[in-house]
C-alpha positions in Angstrom: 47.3 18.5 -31.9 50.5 18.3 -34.1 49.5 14.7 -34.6 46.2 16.1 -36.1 48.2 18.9 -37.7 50.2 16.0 -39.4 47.3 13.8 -40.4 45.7 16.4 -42.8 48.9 17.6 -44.2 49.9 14.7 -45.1 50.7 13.4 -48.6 50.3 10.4 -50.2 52.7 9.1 -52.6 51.2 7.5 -55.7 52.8 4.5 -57.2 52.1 5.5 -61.5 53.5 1.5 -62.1 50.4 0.0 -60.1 47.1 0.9 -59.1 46.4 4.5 -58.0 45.0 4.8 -54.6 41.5 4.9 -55.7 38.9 5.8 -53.9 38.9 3.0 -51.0 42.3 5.2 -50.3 40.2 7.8 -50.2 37.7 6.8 -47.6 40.1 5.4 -45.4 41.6 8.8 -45.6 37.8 9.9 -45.0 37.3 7.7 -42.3 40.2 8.8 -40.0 39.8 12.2 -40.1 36.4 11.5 -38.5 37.5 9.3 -36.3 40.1 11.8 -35.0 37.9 14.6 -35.0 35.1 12.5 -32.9 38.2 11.8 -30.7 39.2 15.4 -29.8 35.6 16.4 -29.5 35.1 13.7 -27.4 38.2 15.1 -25.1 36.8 18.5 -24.8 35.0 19.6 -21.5 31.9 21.4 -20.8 31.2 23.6 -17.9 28.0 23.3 -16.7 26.2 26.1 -14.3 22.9 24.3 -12.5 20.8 27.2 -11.4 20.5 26.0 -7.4 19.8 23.9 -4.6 16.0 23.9 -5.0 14.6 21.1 -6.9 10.8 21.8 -5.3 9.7 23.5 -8.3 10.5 20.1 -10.1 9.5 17.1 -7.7 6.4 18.9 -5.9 4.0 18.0 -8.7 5.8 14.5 -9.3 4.8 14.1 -5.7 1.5 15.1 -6.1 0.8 12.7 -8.9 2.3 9.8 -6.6 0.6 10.0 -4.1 -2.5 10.7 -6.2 -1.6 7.8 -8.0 -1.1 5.6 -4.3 -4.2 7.0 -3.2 -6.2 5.2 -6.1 -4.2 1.8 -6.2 -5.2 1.5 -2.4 -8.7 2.5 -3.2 -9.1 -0.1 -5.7 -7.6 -2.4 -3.3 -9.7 -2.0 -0.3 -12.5 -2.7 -3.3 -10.9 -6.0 -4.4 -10.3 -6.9 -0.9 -13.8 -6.4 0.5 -15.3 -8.4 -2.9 -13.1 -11.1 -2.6 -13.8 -11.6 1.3 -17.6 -12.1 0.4 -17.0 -14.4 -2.4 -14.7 -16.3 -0.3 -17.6 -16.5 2.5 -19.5 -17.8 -0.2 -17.6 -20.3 -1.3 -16.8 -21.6 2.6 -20.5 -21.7 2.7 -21.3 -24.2 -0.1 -17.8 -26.2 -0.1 -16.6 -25.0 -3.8 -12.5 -25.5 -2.8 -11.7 -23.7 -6.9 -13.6 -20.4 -6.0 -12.3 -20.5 -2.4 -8.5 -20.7 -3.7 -9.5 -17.9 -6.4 -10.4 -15.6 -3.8 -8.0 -16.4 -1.4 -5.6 -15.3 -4.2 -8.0 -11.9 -4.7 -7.6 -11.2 -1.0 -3.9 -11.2 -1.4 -3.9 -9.5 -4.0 -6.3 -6.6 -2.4 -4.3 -6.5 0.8 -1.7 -5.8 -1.5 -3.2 -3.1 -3.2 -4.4 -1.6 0.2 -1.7 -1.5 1.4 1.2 -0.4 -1.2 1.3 3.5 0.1 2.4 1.8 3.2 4.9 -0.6 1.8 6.3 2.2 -0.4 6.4 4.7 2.6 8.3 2.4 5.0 10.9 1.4 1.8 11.6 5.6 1.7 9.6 6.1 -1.5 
């Protein structure tokens, strides 16, 4: 503080032979006093008073809307998964290797889908 105290009280001598401190001396002057004043309101603490333990209220309904969300990602899955095992049939019946490696990648990717509730349960999510 009597640093601070000293800062604004202080006076500037001005040379009348050369240049008066114009007003580049004046925003330096400017620009430390808000430099110190961010400093010291930087310093200052807060209390802050959380009103509990309870944080239900809060993360029930984002639980609801995960596992509403899971629910549909697996739904779409199982979709994905059962379309792409007929197409793959399909394509081992008449020999087409492209649409067979295509739905090779859609069953992987539907197994996926099926199964992220799962994946995300066993990871703690």
């Amino acid at each position: 503080m009597k640093r601070l105290f000293e800062f604004f009280n202080k006076k500037e001598k001005v040379n009348m032979t050369k240049e008066a401190p114009g007003r580049f001396g004046v925003a330096k002057n400017i620009m430390e006093g808000a430099m110190m004043a961010t400093a010291i309101e930087m310093g200052q603490m807060v209390n802050v008073y959380a009103a509990g333990t309870d944080t239900s209220s809060v993360t029930k309904p984002l639980d609801n809307l995960k596992t509403i969300v899971l629910a549909v990602i697996g739904a779409i899955g199982v979709i994905i998964l059962a379309k792409n095992v007929m197409e793959f049939a399909q394509a081992y019946q008449q020999q087409d290797s492209s649409t067979m490696n295509s739905a090779l990648k859609g069953i992987v990717a539907g197994v996926m889908m099926a199964g992220i509730s799962s994946v995300l349960g066993i990871l703690g999510f």
